[in-house]
C-alpha positions in Angstrom: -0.4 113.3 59.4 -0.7 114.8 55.9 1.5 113.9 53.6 1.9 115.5 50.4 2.5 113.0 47.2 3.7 113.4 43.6 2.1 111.2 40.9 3.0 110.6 37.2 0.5 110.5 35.1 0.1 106.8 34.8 -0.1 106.9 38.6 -3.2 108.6 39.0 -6.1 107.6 40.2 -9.0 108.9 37.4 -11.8 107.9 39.6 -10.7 109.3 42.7 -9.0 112.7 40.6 -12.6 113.6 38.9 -14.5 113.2 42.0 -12.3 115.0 43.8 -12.5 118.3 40.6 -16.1 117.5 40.6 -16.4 118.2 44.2 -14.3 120.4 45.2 -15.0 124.1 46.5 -13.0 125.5 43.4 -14.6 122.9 40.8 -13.6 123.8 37.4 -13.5 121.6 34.1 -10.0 122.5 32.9 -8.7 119.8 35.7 -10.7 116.8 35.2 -8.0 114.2 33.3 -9.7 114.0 30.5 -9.4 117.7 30.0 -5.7 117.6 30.6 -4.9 115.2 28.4 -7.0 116.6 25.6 -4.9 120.0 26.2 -1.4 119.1 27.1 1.3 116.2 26.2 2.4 115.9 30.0 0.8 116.4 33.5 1.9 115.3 36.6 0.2 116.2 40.2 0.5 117.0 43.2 -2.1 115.2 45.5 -2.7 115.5 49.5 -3.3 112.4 51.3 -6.1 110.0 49.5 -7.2 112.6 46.9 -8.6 115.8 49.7 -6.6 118.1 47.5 -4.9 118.3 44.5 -3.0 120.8 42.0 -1.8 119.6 38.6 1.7 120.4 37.2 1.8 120.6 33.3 4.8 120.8 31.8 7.0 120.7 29.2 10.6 120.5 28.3 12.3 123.5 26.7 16.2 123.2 25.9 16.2 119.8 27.8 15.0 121.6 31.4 11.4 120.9 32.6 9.1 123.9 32.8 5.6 124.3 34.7 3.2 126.6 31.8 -0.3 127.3 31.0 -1.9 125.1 28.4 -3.9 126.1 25.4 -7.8 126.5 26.3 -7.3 126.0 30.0 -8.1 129.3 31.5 -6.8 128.5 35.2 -5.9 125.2 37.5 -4.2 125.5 40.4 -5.4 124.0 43.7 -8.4 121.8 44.0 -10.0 121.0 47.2 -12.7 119.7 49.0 -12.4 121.8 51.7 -11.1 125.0 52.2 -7.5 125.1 52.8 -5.3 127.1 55.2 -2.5 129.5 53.6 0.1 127.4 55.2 -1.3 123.8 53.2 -1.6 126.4 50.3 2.2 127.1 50.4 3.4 123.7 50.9 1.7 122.8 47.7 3.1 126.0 45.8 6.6 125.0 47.4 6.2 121.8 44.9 6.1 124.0 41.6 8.7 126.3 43.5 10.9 123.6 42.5 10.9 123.8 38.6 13.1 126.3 37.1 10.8 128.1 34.7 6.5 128.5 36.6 3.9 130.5 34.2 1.2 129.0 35.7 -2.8 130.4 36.3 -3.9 129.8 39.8 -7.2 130.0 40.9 -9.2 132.0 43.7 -7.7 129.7 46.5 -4.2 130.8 45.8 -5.7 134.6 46.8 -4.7 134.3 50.7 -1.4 133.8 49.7 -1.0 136.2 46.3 1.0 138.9 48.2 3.3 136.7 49.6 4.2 135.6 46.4 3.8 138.3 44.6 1.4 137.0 42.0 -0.1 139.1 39.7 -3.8 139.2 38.9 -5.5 137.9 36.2 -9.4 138.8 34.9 -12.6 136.8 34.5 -15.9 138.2 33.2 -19.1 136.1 34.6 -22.9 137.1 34.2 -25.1 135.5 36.9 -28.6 134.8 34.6 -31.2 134.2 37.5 -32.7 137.0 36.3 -35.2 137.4 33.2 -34.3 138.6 29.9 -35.5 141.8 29.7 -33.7 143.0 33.1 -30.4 141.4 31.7 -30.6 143.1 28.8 -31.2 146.7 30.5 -27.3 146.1 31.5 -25.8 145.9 27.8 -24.2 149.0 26.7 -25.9 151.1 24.0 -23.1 149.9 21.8 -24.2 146.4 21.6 -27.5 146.8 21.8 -27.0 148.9 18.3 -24.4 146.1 17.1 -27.7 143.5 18.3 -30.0 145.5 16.1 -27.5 145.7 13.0 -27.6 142.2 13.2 -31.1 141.5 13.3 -31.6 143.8 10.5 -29.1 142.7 8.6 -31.6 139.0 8.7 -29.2 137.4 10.9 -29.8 134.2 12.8 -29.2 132.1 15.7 -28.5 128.9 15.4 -27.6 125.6 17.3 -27.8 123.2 14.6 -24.0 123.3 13.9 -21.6 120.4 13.7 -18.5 119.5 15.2 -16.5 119.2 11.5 -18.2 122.4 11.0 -17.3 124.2 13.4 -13.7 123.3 13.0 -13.4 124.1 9.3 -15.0 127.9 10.8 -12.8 128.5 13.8 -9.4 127.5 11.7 -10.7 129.5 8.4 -11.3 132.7 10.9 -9.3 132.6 14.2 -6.4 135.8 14.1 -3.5 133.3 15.1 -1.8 135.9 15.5 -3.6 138.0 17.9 -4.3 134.6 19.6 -1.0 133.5 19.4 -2.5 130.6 17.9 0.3 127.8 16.6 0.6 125.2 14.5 0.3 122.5 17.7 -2.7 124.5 18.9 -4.7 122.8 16.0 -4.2 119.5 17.2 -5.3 120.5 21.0 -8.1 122.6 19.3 -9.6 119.7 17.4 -8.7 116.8 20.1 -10.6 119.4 23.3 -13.8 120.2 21.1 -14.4 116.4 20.0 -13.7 115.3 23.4 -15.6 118.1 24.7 -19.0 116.3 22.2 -17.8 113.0 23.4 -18.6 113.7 26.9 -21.5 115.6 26.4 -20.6 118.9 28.4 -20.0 120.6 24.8 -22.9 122.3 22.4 -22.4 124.7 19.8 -24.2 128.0 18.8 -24.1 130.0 15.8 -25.3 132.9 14.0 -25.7 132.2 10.7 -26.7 134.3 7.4 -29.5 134.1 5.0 -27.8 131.7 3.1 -27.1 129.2 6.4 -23.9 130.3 6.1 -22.0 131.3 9.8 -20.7 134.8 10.7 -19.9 133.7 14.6 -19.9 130.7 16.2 -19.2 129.4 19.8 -18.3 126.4 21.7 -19.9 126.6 25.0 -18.9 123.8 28.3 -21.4 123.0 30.8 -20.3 122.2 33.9 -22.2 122.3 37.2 -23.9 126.0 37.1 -21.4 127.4 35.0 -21.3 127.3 31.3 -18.0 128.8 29.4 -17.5 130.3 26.5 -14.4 128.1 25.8 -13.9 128.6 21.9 -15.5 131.5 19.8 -14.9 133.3 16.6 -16.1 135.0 14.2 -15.5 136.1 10.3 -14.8 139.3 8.7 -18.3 139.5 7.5 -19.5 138.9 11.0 -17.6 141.3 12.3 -19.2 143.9 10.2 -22.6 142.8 10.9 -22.4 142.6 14.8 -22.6 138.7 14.7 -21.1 138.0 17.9 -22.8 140.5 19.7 -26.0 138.5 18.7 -24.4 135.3 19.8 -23.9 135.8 22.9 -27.3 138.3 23.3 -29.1 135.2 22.0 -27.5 132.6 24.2 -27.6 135.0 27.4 -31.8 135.0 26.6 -32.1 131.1 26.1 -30.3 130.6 29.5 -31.9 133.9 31.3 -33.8 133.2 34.3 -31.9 130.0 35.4 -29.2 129.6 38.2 -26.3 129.4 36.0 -23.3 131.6 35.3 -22.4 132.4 32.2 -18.7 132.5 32.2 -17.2 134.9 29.5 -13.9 133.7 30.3 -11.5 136.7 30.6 -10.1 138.8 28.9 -6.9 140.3 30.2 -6.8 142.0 26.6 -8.8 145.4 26.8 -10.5 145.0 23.6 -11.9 141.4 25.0 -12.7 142.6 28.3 -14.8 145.9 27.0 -16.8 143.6 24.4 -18.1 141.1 27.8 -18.4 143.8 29.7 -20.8 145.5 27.3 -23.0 142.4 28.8 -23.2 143.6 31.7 -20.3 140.8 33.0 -18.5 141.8 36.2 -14.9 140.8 37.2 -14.0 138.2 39.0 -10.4 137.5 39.7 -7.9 134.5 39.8 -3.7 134.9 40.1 -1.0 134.3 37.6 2.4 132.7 39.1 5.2 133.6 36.9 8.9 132.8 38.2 12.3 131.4 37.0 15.4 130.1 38.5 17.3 133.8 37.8 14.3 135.4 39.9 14.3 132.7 42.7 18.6 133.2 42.7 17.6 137.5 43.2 15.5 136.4 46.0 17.7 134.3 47.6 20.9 136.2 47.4 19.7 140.1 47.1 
């Protein structure tokens, strides 16, 4: 019989959680524990008999009532499994987040079979498969960045992956738009705890483009798991943006790793601007679901 069961924190398993994320069909980094607790004060779970499936349920209090949201730098969770699940094992794990009064949660691609039912709105990914050689990738860029690529190398711009982790900070908080990025004073402290942790464990290298003097006009943070590596943290200065530094970033990045089975995942954006820059890469979409619900909507629902 399967029997759904919800953890605390302290009650989980770590072993059994991480080989079940690093399994599963929908293996992504953002779930692993140490990734969770690097990016948000409080998780709980959800977990199907001895760790086959799982979903994690962050959350945090606002005005004294406990709400399931979206934690800084974690793109998507959602359901985790080592096998495939049916819609109806699907629901019954969604029925468990039903129950908090405020959901702004990122689902990913399992939670598909069910996104009409629930009404869940979609959210956009940008990956580029790089099993093919540099050149051919290349022929995909848009004339745009291949100009902005050009500017850049004549401007005597270069890549880089000497950078430091103390480095790269200093860079990211000096040039982030924290507005645009909605970027808070408590996102420093997940910012700086995810990209030491991220060195720690050894699934995190940095890559830079850097000016005549050494100094950096773009940087990026990039996570390697399995065959996908993710541009997880990137910026870039006002100088940089001038020079078309981050379009030699990632150009430069997407040739090292050309001609290998990996993915290079863009991650997002939802945000036009974003989404047009990845895209100029040659990126194509790949989708996942947002679940966004309160206790006012759940009472229309109910009663209208």
């Amino acid at each position: 019989m399967n029997q759904l069961k919800i953890l605390r924190r302290r009650e989980v398993d770590e072993q059994k959680w991480n080989a079940l994320i690093n399994s599963s069909v929908q293996s992504l980094p953002y779930a692993f524990s140490w990734y969770l607790d690097a990016v948000a004060d409080n998780w709980d779970s959800v977990v199907l008999n001895n760790y086959e499936a799982a979903m994690p349920l962050v959350w945090l209090r606002k005005f004294g009532v406990k709400c399931l949201y979206q934690p800084y730098y974690c793109q998507q969770l959602g359901i985790f499994s080592r096998e495939n699940l049916n819609a109806q094992q699907i629901k019954e794990f969604i029925s468990v987040a039903q129950k908090f009064p405020y959901v702004n949660i990122n689902l990913n691609s399992s939670a598909a079979i069910i996104a009409g039912e629930f009404k869940f709105s979609k959210k956009k990914n940008l990956l580029l498969h790089l099993n093919t050689e540099y050149t051919l990738l290349k022929k995909n860029y848009s004339e745009n960045h291949r100009r902005n690529i050009a500017k850049a190398e004549k401007n005597k711009l270069k890549f880089s992956e000497g950078m430091e982790l103390k480095q790269f900070q200093k860079f990211y908080l000096e040039n982030i738009n924290r507005e645009k990025e909605n970027f808070k004073t408590q996102h420093e402290k997940i910012f700086k705890t995810l990209t030491k942790t991220l060195i720690k464990n050894g699934i995190g290298k940095f890559f830079a483009v850097v000016n005549e003097n050494g100094n950096p006009e773009a940087a990026s943070v990039l996570l390697f798991h399995q065959n996908r590596i993710i541009n997880i943290i990137n910026t870039s200065s006002a100088e940089g943006k001038r020079n078309g530094s981050s379009h030699l970033l990632f150009d430069k990045i997407i040739e090292k790793f050309s001609d290998t089975e990996n993915v290079f995942d863009f991650e997002g954006s939802s945000i036009v601007g974003i989404a047009r820059f990845y895209e100029g890469f040659g990126a194509h979409e790949e989708t996942f679901c947002n679940y966004h619900t309160t206790v006012i909507q759940k009472l229309k629902q109910r009663f209208l």
